[in-house]
MOPAC internal coordinates of N, CA, C and O (Angstrom, degrees):
PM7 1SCF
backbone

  N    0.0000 0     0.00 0     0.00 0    0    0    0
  C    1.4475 1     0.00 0     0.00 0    1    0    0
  C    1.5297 1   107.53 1     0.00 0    2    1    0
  O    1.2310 1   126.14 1   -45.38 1    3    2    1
  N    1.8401 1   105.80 1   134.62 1    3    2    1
  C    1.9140 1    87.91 1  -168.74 1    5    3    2
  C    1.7388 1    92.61 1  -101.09 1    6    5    3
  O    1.2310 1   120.46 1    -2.56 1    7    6    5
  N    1.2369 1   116.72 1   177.44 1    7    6    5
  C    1.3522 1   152.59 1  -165.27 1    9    7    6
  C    1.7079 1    95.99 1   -52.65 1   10    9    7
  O    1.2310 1   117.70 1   163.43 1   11   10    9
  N    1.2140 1   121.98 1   -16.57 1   11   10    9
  C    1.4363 1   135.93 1   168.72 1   13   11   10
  C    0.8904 1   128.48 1   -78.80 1   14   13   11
  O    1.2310 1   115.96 1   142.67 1   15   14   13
  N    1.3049 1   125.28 1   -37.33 1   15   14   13
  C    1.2756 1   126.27 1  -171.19 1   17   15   14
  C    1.6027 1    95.24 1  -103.26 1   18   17   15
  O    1.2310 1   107.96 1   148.91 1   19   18   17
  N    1.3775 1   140.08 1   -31.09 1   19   18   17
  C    0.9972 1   152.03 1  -151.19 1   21   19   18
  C    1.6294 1    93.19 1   -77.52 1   22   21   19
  O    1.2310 1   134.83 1   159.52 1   23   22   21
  N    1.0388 1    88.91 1   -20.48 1   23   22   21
  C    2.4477 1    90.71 1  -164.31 1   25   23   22
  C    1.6899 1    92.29 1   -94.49 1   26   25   23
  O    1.2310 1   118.85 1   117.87 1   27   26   25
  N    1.6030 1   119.79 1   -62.13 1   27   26   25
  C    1.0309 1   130.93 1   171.56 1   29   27   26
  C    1.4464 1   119.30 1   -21.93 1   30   29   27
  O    1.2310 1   123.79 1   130.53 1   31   30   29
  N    1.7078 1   110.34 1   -49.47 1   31   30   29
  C    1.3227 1   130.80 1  -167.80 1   33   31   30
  C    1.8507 1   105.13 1   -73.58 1   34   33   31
  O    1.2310 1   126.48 1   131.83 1   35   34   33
  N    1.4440 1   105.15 1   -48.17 1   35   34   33
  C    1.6167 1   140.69 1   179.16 1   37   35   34
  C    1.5848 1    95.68 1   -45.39 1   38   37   35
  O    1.2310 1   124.00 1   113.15 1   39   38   37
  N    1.3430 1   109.92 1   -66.85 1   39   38   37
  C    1.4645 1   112.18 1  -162.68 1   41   39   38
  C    1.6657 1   105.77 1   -77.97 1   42   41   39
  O    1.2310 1   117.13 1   140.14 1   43   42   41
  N    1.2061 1   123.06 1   -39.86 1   43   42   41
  C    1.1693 1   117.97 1   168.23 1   45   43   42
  C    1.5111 1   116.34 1   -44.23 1   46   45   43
  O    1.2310 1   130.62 1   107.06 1   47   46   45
  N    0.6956 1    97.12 1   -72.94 1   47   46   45
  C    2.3475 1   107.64 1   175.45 1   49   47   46
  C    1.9732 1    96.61 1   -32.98 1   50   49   47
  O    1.2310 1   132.46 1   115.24 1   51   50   49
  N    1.3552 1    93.54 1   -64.76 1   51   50   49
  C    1.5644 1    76.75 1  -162.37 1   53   51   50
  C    1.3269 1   104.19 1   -66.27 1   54   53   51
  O    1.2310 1   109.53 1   132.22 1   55   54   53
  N    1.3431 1   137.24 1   -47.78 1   55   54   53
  C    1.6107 1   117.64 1  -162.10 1   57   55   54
  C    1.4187 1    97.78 1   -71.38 1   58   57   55
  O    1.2310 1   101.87 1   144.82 1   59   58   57
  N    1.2269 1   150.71 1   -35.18 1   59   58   57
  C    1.5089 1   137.80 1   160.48 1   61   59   58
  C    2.2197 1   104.94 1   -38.23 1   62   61   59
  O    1.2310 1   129.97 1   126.64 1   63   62   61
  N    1.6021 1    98.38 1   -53.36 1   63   62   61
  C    1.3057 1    79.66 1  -177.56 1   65   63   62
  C    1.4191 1   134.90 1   -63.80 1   66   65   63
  O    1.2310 1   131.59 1   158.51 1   67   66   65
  N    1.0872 1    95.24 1   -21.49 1   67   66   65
  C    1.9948 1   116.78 1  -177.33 1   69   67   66
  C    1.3290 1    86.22 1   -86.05 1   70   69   67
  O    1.2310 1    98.08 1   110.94 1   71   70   69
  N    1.4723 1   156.79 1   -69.06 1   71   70   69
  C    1.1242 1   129.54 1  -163.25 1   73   71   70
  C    1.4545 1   133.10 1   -60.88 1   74   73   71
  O    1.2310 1   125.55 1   174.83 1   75   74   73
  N    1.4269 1   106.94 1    -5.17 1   75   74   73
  C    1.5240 1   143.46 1  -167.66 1   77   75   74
  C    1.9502 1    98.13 1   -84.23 1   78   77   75
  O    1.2310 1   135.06 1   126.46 1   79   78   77
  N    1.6672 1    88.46 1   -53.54 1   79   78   77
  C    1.2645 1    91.57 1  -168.56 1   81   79   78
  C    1.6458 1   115.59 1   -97.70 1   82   81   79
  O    1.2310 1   120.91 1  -176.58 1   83   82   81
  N    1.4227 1   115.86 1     3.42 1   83   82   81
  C    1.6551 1   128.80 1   172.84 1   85   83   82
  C    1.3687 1    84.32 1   -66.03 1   86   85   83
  O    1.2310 1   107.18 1   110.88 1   87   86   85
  N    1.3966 1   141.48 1   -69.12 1   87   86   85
  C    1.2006 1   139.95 1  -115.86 1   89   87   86
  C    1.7320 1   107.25 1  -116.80 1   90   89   87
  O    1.2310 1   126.41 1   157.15 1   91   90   89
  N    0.8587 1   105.29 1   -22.85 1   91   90   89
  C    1.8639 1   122.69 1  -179.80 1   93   91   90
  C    1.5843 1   105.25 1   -79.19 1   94   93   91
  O    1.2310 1   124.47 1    97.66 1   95   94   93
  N    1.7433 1   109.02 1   -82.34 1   95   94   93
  C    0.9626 1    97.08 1  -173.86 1   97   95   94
  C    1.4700 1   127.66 1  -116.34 1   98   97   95
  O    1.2310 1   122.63 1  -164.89 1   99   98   97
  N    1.5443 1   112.57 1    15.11 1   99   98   97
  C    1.5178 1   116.43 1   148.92 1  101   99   98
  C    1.5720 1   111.12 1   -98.81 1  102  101   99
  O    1.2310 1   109.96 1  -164.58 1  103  102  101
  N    1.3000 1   136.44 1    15.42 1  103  102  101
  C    0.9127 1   134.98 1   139.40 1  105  103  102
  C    1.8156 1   108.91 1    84.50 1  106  105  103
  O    1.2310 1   125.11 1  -168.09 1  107  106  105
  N    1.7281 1   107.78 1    11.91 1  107  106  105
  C    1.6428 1   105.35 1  -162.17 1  109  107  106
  C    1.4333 1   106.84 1   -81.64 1  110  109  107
  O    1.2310 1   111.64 1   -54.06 1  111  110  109
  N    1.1568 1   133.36 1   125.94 1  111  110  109
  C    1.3755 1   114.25 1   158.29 1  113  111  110
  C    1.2247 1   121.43 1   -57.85 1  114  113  111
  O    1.2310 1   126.42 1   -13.61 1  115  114  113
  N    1.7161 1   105.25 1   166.39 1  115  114  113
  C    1.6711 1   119.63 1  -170.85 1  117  115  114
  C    1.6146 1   111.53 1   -60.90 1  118  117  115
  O    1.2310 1   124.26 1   -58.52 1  119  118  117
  N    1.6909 1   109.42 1   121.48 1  119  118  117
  C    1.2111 1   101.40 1  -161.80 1  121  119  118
  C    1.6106 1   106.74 1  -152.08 1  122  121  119
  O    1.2310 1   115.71 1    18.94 1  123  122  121
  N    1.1221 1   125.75 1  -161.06 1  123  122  121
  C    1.8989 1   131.73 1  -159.35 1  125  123  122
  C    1.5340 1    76.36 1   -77.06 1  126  125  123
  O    1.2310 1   111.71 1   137.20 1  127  126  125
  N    1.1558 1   133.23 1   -42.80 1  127  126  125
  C    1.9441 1   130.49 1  -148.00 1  129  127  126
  C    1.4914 1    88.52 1   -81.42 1  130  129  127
  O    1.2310 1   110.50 1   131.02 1  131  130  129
  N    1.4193 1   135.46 1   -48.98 1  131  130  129
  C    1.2921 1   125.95 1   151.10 1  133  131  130
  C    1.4499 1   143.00 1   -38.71 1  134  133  131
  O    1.2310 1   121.99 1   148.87 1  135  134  133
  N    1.5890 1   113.80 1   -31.13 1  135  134  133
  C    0.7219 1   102.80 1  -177.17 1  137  135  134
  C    1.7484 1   113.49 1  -110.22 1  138  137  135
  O    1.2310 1   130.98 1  -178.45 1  139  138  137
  N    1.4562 1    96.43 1     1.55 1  139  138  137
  C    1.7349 1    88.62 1  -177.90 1  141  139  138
  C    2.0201 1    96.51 1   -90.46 1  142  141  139
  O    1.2310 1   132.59 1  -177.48 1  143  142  141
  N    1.5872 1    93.27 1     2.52 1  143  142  141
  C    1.7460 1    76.70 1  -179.95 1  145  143  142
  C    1.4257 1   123.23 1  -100.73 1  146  145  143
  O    1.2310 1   125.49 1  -174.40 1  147  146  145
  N    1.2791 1   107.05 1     5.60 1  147  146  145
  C    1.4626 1   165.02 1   176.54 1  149  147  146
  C    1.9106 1   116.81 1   -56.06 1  150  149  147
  O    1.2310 1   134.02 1   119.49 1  151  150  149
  N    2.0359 1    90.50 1   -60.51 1  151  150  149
  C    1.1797 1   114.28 1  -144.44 1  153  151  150
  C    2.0656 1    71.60 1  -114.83 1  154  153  151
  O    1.2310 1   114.87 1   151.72 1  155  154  153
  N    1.2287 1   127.33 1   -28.28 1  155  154  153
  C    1.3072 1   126.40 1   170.28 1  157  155  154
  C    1.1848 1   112.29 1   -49.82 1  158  157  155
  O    1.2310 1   124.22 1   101.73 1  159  158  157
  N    1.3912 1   109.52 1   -78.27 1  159  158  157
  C    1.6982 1   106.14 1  -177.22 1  161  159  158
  C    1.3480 1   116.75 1   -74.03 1  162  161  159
  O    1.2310 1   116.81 1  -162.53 1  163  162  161
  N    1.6335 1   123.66 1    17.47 1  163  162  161
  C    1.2965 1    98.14 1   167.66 1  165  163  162
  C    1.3549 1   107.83 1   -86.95 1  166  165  163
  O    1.2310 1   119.80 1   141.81 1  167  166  165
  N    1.5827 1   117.99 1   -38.19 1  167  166  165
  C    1.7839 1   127.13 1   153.30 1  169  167  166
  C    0.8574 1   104.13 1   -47.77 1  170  169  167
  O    1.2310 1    97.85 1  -175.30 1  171  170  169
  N    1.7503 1   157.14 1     4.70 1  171  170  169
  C    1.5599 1   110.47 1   133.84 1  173  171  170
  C    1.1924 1   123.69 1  -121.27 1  174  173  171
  O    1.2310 1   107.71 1  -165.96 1  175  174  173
  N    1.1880 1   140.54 1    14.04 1  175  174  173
  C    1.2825 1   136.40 1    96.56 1  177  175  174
  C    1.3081 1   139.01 1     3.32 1  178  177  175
  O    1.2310 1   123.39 1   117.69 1  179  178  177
  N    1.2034 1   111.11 1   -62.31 1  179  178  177
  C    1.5564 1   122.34 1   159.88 1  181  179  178
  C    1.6783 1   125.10 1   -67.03 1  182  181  179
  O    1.2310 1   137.61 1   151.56 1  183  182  181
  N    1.5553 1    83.48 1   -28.44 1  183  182  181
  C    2.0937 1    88.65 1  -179.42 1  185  183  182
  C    1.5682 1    89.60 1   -80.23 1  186  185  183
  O    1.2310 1   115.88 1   169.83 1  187  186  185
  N    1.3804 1   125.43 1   -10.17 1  187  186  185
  C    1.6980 1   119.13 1  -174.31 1  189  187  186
  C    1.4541 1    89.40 1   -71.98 1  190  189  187
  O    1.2310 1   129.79 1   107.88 1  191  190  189
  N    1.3698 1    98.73 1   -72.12 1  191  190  189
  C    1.6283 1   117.56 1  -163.79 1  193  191  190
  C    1.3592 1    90.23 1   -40.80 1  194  193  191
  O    1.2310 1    99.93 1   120.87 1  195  194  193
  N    1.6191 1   153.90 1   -59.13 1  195  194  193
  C    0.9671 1   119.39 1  -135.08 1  197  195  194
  C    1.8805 1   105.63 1  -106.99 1  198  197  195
  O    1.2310 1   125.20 1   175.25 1  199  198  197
  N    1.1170 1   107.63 1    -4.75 1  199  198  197
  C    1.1221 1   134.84 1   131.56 1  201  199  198
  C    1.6457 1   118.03 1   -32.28 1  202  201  199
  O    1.2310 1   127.84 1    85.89 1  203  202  201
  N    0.6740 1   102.51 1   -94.11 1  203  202  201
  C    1.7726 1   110.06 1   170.24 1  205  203  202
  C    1.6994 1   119.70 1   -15.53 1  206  205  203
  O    1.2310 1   131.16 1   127.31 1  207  206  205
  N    1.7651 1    96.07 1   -52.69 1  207  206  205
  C    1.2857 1   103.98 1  -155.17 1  209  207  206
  C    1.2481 1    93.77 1   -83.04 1  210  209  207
  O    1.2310 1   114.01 1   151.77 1  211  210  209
  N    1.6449 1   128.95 1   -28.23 1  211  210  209
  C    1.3151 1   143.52 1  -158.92 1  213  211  210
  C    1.8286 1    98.04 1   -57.42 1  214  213  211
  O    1.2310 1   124.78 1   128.81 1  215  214  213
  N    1.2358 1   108.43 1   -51.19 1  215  214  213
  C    1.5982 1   127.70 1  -158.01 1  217  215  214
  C    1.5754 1    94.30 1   -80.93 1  218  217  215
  O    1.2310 1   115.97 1   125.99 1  219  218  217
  N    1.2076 1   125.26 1   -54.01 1  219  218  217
  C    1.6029 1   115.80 1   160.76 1  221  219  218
  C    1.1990 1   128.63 1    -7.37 1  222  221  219
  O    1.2310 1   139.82 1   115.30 1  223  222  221
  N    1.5796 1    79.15 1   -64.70 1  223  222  221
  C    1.6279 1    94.38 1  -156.99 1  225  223  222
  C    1.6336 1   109.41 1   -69.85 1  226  225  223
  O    1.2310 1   123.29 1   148.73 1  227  226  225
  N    1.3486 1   111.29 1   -31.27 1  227  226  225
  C    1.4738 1   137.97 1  -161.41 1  229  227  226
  C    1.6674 1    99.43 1   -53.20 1  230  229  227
  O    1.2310 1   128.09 1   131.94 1  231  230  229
  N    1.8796 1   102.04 1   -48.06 1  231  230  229
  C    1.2931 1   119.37 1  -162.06 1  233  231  230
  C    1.5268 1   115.23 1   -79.28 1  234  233  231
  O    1.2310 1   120.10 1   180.00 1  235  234  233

């Protein structure tokens, strides 16, 4: 697995885990703090992805 997918994979887990744990055991409902963390890791994700394609292409 390269250094791409590995972050991709990374950031996924935690904002699932923090959204797990916004709502369980701090008790917040679904909200802007949810959703800008949401709209966070999908920008880096995408800086992976484009990342990714960057080094492809390079090779």
């Amino acid at each position: 697995m390269n250094k791409y997918n590995k972050n991709i994979l990374a950031i996924t887990i935690i904002t699932i885990f923090t959204l797990i744990l916004m709502t369980t055991w701090l008790d917040l409902n679904f909200g802007y703090t949810q959703i800008l963390l949401i709209i966070a890791a999908a920008y880096a994700v995408n800086l992976n992805i484009k990342g990714f394609k960057e080094k492809q292409r390079e090779s």
